[in-house]
N, C-alpha and C positions, 0 to 999 in steps of 0.2 A: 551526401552525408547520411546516416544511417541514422532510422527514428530512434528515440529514448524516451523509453516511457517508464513507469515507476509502477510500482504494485504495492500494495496495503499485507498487509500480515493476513488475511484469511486464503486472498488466493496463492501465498504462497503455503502454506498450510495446504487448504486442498489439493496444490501442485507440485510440491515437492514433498509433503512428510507423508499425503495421499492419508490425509485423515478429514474425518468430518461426521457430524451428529447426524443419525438417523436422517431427516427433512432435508440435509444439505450433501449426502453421498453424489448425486446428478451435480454436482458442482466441481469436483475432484477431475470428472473426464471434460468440464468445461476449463478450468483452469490447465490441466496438462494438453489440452487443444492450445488453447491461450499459446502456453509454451512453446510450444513447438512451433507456431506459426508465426512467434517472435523471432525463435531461432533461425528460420528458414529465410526470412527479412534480414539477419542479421541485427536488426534491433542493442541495443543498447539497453539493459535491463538495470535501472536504480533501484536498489532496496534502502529505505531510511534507519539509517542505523537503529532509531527508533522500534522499527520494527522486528531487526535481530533481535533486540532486548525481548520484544512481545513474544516472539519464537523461542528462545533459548529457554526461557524464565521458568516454564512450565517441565521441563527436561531435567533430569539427573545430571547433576554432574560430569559422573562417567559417559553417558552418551552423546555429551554438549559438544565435545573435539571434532567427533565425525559430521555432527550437521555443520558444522561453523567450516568446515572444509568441503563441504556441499555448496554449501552458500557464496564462499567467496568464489567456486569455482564459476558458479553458476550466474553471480551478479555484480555489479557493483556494488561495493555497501558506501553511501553516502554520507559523512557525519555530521552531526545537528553542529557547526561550527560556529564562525562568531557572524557572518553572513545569513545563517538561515537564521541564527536568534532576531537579529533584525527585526526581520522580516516575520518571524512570529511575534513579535511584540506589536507591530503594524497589525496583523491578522484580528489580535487578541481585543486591541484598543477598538477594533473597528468593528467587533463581530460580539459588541456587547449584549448582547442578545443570547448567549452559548447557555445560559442557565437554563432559559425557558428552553431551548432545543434541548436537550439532556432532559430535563425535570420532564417534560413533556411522555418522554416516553418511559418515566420510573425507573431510569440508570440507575444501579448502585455504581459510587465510586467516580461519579459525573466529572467529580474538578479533574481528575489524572485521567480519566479519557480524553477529557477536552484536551491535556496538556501533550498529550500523545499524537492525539488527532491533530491536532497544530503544529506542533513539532514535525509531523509527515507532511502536511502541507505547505509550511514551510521549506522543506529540503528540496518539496517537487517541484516548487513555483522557481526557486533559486538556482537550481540547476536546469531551469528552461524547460522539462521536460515536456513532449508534443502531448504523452499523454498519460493518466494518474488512473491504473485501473483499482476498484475499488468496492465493495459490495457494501460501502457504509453509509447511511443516509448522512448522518451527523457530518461528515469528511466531503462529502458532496460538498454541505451547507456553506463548512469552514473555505472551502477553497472558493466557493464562490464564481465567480468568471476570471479570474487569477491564472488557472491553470486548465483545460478538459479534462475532463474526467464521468466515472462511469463503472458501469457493471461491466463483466466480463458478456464478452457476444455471445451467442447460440453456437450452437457445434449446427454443420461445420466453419468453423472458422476461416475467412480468407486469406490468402495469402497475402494480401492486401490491407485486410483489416478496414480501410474505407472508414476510419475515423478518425486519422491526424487531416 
């Protein structure tokens, strides 16, 4: 059976739309490594619907068609269903502590991060996936020992990968 792993909204940003801030450009040829060495496993790639949203939101209208036809080409998109709400509501109850992780590091906007952030870790944990790449300390947190999860590896990346 072929791994499934899930990705967060930046490394597909770095990896598919090939964009990124000044400090985070060295992350774009870590992410499209990512890719590729998913591809080449055959891999199983979950994207949370959640995360479409984070990608689309910032995008015109006009060019929203062609990524969305990127995207499904490229992954699964998973949806926050009545399974993963569940399961984010377990997350939520359990991880009453989300204030101070966000306040901690001056989020603007903290409650709808967290609800994001939860909403992805819930879809990742619900559909089993081996593994939850992810470059967000906060989503770490939320997922807990739930699901692995983690930064994206160093180039070069193996074929292996050596972390399900």
């Amino acid at each position: 059976m072929p791994k499934t792993v899930c990705v967060d909204s930046m490394v597909c940003v770095w990896g598919v739309k090939e964009q990124a801030s000044e400090d985070q450009k060295h992350k774009i040829e870590l992410a499209k490594g990512l890719f590729s060495a998913l591809k080449a496993e055959n891999a199983i790639i979950i994207l949370p619907s959640p995360v479409l949203t984070e990608i689309l939101s910032p995008i015109p209208p006009s060019e929203r068609q062609q990524l969305i036809t990127e995207m499904t080409k490229r992954f699964r998109i998973a949806p926050f269903d009545t399974v993963a709400a569940i399961k984010a509501a377990e997350l939520w109850h359990n991880r009453k502590n989300w204030q101070d992780v966000f306040k901690s590091k001056g989020q603007d906007g903290m409650r709808n991060r967290f609800k994001y952030d939860i909403e992805i870790a819930a879809i990742a944990i619900t559909r089993n996936v081996d593994y939850l790449y992810t470059e967000d300390e906060e989503l770490i947190t939320i997922c807990g020992d739930e699901v692995s999860c983690g930064k994206i590896p160093p180039l070069p990346v193996s074929p292996q990968l050596g972390m399900f």
